[in-house]
PyMOL Python script that loads the backbone (N, CA, C, O; Angstrom):
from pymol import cmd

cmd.read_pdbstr("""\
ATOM      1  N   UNK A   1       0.843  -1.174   0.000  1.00  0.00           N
ATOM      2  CA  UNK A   1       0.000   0.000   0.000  1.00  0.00           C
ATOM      3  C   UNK A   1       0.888   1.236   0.000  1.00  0.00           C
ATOM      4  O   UNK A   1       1.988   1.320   0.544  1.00  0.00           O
ATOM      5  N   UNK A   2       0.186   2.286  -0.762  1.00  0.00           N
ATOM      6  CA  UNK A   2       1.788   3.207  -1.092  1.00  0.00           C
ATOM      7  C   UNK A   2       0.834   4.162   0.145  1.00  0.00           C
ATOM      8  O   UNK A   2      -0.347   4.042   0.472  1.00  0.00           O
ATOM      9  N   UNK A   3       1.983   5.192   0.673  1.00  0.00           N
ATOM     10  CA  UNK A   3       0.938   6.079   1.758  1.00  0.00           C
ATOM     11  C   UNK A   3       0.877   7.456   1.194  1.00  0.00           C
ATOM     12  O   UNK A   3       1.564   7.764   0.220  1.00  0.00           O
ATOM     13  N   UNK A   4       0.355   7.997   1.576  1.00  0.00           N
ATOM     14  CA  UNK A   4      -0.907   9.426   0.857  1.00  0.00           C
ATOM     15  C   UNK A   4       0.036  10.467   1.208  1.00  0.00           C
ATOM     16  O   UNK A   4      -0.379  11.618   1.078  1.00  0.00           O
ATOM     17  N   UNK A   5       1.883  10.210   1.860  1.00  0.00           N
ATOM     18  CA  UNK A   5       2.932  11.005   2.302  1.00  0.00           C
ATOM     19  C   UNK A   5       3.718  11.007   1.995  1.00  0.00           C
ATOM     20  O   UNK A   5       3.930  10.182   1.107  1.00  0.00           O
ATOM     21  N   UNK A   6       4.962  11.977   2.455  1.00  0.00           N
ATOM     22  CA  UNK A   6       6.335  10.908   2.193  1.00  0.00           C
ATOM     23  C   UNK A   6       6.817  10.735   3.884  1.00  0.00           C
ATOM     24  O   UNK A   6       6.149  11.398   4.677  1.00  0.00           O
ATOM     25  N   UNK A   7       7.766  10.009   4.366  1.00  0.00           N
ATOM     26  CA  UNK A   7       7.872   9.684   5.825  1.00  0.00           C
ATOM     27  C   UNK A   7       8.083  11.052   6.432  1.00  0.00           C
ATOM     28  O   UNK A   7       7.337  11.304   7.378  1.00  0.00           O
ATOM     29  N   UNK A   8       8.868  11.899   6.113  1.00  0.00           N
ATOM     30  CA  UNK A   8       8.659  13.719   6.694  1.00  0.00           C
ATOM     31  C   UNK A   8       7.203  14.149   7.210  1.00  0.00           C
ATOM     32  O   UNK A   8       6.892  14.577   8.322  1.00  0.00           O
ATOM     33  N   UNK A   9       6.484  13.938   6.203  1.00  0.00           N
ATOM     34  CA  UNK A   9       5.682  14.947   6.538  1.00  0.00           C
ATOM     35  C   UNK A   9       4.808  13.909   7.275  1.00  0.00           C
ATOM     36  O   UNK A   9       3.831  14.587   7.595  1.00  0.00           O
ATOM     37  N   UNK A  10       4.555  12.433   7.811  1.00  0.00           N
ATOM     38  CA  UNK A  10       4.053  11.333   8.009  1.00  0.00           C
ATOM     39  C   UNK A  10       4.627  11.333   9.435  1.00  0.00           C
ATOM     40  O   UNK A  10       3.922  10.984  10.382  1.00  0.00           O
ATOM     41  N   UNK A  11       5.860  11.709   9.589  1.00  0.00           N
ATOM     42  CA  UNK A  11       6.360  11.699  10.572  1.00  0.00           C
ATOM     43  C   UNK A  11       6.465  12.961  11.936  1.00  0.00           C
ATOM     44  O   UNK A  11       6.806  12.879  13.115  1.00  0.00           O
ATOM     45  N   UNK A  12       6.003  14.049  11.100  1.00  0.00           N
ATOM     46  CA  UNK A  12       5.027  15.418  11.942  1.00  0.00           C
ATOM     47  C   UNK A  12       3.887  15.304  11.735  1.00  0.00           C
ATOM     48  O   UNK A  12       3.198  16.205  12.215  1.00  0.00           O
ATOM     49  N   UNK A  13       3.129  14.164  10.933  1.00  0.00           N
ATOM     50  CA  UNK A  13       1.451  14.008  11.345  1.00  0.00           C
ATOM     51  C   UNK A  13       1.581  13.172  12.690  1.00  0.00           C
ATOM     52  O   UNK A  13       0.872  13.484  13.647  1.00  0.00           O
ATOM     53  N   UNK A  14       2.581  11.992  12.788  1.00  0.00           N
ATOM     54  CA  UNK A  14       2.407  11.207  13.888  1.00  0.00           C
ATOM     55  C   UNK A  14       2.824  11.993  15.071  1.00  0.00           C
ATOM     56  O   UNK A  14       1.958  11.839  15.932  1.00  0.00           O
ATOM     57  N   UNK A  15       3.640  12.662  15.435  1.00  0.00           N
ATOM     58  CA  UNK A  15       4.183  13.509  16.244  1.00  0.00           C
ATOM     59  C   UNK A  15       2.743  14.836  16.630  1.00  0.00           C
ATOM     60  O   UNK A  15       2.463  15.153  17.786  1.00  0.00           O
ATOM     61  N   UNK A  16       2.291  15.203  15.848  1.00  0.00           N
ATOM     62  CA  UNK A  16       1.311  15.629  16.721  1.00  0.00           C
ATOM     63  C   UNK A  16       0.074  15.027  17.122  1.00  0.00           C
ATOM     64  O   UNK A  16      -0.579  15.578  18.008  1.00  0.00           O
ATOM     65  N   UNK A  17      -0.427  13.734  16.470  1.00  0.00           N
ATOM     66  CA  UNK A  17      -1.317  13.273  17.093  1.00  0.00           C
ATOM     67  C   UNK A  17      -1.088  12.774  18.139  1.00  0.00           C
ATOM     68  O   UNK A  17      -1.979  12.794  18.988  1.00  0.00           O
ATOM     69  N   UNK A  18       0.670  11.922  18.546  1.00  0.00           N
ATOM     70  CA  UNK A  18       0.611  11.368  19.690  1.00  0.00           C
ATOM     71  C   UNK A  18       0.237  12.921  21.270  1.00  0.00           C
ATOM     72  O   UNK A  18      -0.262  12.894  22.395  1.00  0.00           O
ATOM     73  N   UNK A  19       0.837  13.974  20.397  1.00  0.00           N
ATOM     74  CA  UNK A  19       0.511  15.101  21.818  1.00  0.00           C
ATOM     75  C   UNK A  19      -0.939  15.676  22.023  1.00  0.00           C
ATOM     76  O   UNK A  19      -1.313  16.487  22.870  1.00  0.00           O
ATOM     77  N   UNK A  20      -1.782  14.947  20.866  1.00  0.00           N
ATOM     78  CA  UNK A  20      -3.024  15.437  21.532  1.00  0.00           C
ATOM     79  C   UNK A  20      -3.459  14.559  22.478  1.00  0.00           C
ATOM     80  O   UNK A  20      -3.041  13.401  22.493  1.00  0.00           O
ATOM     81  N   UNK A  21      -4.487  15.094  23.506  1.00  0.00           N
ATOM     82  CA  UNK A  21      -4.745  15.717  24.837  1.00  0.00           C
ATOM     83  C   UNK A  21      -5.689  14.104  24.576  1.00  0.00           C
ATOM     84  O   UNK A  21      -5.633  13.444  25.614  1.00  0.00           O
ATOM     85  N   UNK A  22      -6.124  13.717  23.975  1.00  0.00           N
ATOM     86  CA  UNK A  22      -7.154  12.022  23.518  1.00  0.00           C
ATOM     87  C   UNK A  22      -6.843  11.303  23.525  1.00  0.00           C
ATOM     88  O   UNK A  22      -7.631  10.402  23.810  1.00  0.00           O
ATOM     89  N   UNK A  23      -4.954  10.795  23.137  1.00  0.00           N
ATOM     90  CA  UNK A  23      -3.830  10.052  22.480  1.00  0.00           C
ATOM     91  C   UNK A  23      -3.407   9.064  23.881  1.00  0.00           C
ATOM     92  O   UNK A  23      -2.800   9.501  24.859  1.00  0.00           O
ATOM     93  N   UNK A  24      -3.855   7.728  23.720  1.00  0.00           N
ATOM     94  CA  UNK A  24      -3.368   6.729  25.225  1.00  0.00           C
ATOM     95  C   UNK A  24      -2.701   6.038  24.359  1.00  0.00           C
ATOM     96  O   UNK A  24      -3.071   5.822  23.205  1.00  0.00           O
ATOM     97  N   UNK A  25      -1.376   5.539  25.022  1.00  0.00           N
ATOM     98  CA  UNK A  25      -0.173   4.561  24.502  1.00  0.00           C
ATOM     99  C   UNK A  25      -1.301   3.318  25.430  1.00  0.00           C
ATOM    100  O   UNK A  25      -1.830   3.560  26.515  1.00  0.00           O
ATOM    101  N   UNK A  26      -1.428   2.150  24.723  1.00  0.00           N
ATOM    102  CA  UNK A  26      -1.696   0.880  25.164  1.00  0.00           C
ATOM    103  C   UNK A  26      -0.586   0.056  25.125  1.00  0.00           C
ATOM    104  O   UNK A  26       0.315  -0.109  24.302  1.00  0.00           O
ATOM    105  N   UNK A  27      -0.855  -0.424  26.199  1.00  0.00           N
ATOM    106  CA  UNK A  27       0.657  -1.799  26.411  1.00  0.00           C
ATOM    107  C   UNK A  27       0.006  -3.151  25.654  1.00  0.00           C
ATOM    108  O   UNK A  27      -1.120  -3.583  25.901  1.00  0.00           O
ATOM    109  N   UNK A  28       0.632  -3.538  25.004  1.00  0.00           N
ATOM    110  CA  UNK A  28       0.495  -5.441  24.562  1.00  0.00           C
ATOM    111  C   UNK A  28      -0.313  -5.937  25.511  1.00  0.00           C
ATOM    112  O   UNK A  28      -0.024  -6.098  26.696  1.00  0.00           O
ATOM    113  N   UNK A  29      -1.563  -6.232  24.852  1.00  0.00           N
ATOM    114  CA  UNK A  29      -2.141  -7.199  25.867  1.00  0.00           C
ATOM    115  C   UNK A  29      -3.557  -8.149  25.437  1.00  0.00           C
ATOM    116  O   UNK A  29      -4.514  -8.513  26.119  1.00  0.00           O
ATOM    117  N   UNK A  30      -3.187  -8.372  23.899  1.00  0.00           N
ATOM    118  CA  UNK A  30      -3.974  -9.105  23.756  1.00  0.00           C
ATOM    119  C   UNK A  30      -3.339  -9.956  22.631  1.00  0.00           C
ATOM    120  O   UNK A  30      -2.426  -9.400  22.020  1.00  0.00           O
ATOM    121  N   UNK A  31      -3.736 -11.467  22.180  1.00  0.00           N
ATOM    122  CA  UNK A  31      -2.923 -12.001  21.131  1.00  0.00           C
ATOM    123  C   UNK A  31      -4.310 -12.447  19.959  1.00  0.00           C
ATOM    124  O   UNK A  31      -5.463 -12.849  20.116  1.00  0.00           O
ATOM    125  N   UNK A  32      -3.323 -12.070  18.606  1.00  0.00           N
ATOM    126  CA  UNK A  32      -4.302 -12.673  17.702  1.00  0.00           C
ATOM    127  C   UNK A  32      -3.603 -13.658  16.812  1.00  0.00           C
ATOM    128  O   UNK A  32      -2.375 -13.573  16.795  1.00  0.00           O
ATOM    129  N   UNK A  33      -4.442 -15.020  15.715  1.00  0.00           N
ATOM    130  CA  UNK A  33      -3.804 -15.565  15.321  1.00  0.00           C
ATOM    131  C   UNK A  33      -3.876 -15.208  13.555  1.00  0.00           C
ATOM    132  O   UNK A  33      -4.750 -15.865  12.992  1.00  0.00           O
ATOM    133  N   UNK A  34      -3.321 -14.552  12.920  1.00  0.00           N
ATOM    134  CA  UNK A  34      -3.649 -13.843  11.242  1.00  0.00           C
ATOM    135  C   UNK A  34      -2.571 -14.290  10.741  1.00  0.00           C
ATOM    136  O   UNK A  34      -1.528 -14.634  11.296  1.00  0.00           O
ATOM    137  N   UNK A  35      -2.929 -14.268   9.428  1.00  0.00           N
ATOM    138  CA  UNK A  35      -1.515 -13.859   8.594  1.00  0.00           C
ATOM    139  C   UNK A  35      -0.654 -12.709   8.619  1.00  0.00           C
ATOM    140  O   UNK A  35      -1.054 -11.574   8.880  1.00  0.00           O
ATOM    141  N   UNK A  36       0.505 -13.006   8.351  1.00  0.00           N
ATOM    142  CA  UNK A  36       1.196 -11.819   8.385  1.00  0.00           C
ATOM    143  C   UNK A  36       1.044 -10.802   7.900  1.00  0.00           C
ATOM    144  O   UNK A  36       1.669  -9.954   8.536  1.00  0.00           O
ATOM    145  N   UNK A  37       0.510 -10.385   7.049  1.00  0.00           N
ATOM    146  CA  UNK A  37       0.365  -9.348   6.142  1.00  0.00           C
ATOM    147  C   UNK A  37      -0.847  -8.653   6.722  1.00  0.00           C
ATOM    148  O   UNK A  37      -0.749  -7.436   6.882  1.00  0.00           O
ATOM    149  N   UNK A  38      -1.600  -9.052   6.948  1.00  0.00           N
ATOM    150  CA  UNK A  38      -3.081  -8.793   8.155  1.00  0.00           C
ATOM    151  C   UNK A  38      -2.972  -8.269   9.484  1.00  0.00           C
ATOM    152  O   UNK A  38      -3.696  -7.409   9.986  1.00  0.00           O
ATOM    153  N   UNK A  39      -1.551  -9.141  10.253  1.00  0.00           N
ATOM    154  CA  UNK A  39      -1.378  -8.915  11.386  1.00  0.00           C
ATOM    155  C   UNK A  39      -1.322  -7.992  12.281  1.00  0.00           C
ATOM    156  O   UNK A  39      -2.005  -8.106  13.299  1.00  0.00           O
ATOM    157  N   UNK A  40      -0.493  -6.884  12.079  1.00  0.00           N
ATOM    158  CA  UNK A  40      -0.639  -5.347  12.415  1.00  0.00           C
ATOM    159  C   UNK A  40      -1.478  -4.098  12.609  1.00  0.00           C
ATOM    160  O   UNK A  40      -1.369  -3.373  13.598  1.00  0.00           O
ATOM    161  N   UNK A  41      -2.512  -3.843  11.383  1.00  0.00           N
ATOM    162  CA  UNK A  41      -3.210  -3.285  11.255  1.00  0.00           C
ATOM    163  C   UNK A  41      -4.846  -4.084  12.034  1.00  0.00           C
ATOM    164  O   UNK A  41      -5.808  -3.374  12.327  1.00  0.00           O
ATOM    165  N   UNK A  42      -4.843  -4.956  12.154  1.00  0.00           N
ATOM    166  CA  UNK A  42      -6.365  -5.853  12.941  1.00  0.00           C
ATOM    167  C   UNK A  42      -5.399  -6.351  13.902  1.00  0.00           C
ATOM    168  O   UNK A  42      -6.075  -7.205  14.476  1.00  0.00           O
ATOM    169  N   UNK A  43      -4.047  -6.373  14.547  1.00  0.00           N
ATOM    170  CA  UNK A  43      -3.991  -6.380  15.911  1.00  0.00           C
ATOM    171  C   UNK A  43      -4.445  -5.088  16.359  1.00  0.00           C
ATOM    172  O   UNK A  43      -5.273  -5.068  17.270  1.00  0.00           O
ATOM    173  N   UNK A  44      -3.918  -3.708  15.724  1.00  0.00           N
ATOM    174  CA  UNK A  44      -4.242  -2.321  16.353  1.00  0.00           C
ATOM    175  C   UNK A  44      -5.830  -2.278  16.881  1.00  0.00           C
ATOM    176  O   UNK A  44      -6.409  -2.057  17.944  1.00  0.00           O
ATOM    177  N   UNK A  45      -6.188  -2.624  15.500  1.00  0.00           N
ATOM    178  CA  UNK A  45      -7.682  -2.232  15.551  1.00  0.00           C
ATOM    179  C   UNK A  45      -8.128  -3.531  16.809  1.00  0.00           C
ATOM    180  O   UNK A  45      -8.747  -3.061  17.763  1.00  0.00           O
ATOM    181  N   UNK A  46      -7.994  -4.320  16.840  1.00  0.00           N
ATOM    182  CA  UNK A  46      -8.210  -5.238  18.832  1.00  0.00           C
ATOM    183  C   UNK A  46      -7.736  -4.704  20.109  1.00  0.00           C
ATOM    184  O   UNK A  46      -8.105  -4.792  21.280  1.00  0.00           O
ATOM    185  N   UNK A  47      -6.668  -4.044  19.396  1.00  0.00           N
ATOM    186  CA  UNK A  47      -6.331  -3.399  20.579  1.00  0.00           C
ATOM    187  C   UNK A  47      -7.581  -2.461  21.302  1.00  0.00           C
ATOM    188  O   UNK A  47      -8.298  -2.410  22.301  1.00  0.00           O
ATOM    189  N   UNK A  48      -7.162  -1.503  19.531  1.00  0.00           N
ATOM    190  CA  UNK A  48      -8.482  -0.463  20.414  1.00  0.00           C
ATOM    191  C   UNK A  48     -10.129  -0.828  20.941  1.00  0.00           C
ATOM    192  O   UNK A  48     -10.900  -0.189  21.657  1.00  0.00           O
ATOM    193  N   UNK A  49     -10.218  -1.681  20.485  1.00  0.00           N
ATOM    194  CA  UNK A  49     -11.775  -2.183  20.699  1.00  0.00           C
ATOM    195  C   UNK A  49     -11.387  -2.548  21.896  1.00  0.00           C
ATOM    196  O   UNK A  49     -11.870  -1.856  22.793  1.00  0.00           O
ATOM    197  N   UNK A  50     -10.321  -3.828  22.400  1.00  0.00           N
ATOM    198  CA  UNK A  50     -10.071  -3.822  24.191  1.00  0.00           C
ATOM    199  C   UNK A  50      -9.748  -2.711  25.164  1.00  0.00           C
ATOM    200  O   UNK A  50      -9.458  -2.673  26.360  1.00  0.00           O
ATOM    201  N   UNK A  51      -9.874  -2.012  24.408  1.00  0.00           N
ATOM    202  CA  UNK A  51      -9.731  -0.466  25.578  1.00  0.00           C
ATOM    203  C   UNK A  51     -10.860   0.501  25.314  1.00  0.00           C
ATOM    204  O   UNK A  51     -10.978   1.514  26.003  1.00  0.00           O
ATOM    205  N   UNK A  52     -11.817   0.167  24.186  1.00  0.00           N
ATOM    206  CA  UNK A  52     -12.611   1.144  23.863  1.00  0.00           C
ATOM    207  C   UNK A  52     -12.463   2.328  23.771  1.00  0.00           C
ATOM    208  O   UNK A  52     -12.879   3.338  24.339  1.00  0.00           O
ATOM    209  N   UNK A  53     -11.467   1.945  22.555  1.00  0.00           N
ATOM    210  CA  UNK A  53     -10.953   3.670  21.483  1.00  0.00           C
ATOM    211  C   UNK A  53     -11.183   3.244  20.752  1.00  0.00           C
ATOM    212  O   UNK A  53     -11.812   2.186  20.707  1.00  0.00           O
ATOM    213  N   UNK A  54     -10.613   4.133  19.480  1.00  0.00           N
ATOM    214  CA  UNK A  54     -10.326   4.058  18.175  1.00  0.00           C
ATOM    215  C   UNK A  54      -9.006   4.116  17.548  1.00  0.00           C
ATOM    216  O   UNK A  54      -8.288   5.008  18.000  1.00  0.00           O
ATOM    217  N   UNK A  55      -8.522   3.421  16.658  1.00  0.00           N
ATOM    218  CA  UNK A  55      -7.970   3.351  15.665  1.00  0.00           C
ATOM    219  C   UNK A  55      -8.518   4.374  14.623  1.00  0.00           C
ATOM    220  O   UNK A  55      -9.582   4.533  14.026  1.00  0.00           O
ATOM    221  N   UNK A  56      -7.206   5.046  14.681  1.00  0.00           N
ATOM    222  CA  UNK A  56      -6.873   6.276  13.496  1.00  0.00           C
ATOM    223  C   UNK A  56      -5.628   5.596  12.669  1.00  0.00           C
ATOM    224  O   UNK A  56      -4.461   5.426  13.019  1.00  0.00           O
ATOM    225  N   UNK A  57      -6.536   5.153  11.016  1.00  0.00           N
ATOM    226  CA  UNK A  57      -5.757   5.008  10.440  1.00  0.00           C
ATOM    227  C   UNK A  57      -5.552   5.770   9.118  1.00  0.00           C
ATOM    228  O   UNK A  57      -6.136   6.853   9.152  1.00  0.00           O
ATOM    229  N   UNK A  58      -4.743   5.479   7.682  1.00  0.00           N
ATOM    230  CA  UNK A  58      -5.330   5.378   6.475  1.00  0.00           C
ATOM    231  C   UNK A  58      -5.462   4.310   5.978  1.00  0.00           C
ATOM    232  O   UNK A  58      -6.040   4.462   4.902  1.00  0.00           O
ATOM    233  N   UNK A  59      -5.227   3.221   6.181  1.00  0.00           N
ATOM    234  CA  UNK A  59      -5.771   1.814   5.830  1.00  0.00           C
ATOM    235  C   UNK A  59      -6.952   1.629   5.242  1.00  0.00           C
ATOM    236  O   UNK A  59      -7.867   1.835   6.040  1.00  0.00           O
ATOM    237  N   UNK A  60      -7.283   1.350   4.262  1.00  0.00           N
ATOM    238  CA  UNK A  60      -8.382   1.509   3.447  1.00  0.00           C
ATOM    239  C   UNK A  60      -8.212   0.223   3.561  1.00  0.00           C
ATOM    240  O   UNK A  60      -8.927   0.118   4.558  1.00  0.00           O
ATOM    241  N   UNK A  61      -7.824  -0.953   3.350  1.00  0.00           N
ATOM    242  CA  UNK A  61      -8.009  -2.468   3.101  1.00  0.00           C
ATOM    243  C   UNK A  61      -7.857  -3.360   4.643  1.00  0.00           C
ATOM    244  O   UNK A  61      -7.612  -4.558   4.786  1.00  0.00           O
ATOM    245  N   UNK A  62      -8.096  -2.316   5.695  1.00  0.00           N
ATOM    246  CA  UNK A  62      -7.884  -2.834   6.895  1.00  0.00           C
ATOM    247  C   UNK A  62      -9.537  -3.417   6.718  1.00  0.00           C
ATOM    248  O   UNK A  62     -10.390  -2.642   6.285  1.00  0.00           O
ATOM    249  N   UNK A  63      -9.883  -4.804   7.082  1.00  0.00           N
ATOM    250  CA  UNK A  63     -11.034  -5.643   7.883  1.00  0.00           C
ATOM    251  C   UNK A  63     -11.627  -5.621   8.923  1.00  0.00           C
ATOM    252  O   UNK A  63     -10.979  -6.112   9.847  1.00  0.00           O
ATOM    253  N   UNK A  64     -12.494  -5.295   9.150  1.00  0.00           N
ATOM    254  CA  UNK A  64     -13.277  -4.741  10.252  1.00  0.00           C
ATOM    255  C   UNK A  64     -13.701  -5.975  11.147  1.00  0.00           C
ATOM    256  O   UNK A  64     -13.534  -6.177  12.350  1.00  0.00           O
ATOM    257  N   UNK A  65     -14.457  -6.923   9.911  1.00  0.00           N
ATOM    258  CA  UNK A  65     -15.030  -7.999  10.133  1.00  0.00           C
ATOM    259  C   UNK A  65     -14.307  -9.302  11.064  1.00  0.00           C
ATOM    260  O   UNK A  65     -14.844 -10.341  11.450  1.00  0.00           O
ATOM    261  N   UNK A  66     -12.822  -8.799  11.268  1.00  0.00           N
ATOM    262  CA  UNK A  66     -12.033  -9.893  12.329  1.00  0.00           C
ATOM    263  C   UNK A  66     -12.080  -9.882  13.732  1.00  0.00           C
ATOM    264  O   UNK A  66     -11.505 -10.521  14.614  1.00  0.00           O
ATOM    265  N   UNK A  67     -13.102  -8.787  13.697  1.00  0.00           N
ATOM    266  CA  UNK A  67     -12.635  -7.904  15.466  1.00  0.00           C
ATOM    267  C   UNK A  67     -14.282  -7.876  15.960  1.00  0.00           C
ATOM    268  O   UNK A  67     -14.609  -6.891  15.298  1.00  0.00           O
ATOM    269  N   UNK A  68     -14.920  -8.082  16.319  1.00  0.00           N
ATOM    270  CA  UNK A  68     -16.605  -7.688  16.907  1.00  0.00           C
ATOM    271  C   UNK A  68     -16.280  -6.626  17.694  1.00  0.00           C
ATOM    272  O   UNK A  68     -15.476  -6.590  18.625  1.00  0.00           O
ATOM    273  N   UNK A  69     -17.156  -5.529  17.123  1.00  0.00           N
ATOM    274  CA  UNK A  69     -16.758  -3.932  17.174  1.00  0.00           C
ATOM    275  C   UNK A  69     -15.928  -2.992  16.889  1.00  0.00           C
ATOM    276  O   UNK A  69     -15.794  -1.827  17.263  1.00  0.00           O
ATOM    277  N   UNK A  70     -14.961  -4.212  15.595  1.00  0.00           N
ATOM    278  CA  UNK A  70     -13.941  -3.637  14.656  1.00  0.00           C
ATOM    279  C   UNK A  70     -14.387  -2.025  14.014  1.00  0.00           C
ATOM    280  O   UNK A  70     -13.712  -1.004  14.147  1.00  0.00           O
ATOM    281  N   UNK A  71     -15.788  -2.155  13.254  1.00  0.00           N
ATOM    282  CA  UNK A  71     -16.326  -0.910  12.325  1.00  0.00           C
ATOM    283  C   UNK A  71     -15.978   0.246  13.271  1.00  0.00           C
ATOM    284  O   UNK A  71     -14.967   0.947  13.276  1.00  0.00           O
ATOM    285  N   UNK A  72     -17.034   0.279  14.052  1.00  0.00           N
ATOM    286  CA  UNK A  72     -17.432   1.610  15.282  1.00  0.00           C
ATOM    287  C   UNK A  72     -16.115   2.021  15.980  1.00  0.00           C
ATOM    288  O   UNK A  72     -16.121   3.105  16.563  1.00  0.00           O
ATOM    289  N   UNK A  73     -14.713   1.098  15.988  1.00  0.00           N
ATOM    290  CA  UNK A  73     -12.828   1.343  16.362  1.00  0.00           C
ATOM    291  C   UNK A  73     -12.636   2.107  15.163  1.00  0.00           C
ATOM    292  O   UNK A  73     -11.910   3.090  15.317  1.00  0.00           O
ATOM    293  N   UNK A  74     -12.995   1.959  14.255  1.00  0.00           N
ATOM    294  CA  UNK A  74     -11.621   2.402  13.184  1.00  0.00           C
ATOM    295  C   UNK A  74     -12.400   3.789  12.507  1.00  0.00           C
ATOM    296  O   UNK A  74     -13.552   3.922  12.095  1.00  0.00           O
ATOM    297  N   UNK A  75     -11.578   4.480  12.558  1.00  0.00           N
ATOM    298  CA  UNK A  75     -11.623   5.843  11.659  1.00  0.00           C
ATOM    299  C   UNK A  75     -10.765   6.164  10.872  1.00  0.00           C
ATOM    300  O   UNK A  75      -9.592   6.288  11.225  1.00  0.00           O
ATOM    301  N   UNK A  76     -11.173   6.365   9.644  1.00  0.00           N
ATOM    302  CA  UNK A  76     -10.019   6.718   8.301  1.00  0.00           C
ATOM    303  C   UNK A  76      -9.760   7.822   8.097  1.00  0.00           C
ATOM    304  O   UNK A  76     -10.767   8.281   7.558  1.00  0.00           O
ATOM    305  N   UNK A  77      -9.145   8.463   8.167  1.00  0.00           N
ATOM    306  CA  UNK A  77      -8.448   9.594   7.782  1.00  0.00           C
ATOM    307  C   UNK A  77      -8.343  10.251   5.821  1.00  0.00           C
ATOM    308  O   UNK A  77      -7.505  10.181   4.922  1.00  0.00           O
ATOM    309  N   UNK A  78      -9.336  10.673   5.942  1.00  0.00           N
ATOM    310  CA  UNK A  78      -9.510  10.973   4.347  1.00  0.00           C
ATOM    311  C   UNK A  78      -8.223  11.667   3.849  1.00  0.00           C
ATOM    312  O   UNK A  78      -7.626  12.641   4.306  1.00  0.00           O
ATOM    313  N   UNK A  79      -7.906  10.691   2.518  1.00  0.00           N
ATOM    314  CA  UNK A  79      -6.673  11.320   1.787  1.00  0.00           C
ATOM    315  C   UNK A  79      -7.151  11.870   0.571  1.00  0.00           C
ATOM    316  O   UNK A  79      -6.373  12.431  -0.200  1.00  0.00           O
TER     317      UNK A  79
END
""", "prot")
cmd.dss("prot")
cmd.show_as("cartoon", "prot")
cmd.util.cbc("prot")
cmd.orient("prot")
């Protein structure tokens, strides 16, 4: 998936979302079993559903359907 940035300017979008005032670091604490290529983006999105946030992504081909209450976690970030 190519991203909608280049790592600069990707890398002062991430930098200020982590300082907004909404932004919780979650520790590891749940396991899933996927393929690799799957793995990352629908571990995040479990994550956030076990803490009841959201996932802010641009992932357009991220699966909702692996997680029960995957949809209502994930928010896309229009590019």
């Amino acid at each position: 998936m190519r991203s909608p940035a280049g790592p600069a300017v990707l890398a002062r979008l991430m930098r200020a979302l982590i300082r907004h005032p909404r932004h919780h670091f979650w520790p590891n604490a749940i396991s899933l079993l996927l393929e690799a290529g799957q793995l990352t983006d629908t571990y995040l999105l479990a994550l956030a559903v076990h803490h009841g946030g959201t996932l802010v992504s641009f992932g357009r081909r991220l699966g909702c359907g692996a997680e029960a209450g995957g949809s209502a976690a994930l928010h896309l970030i229009p590019t």
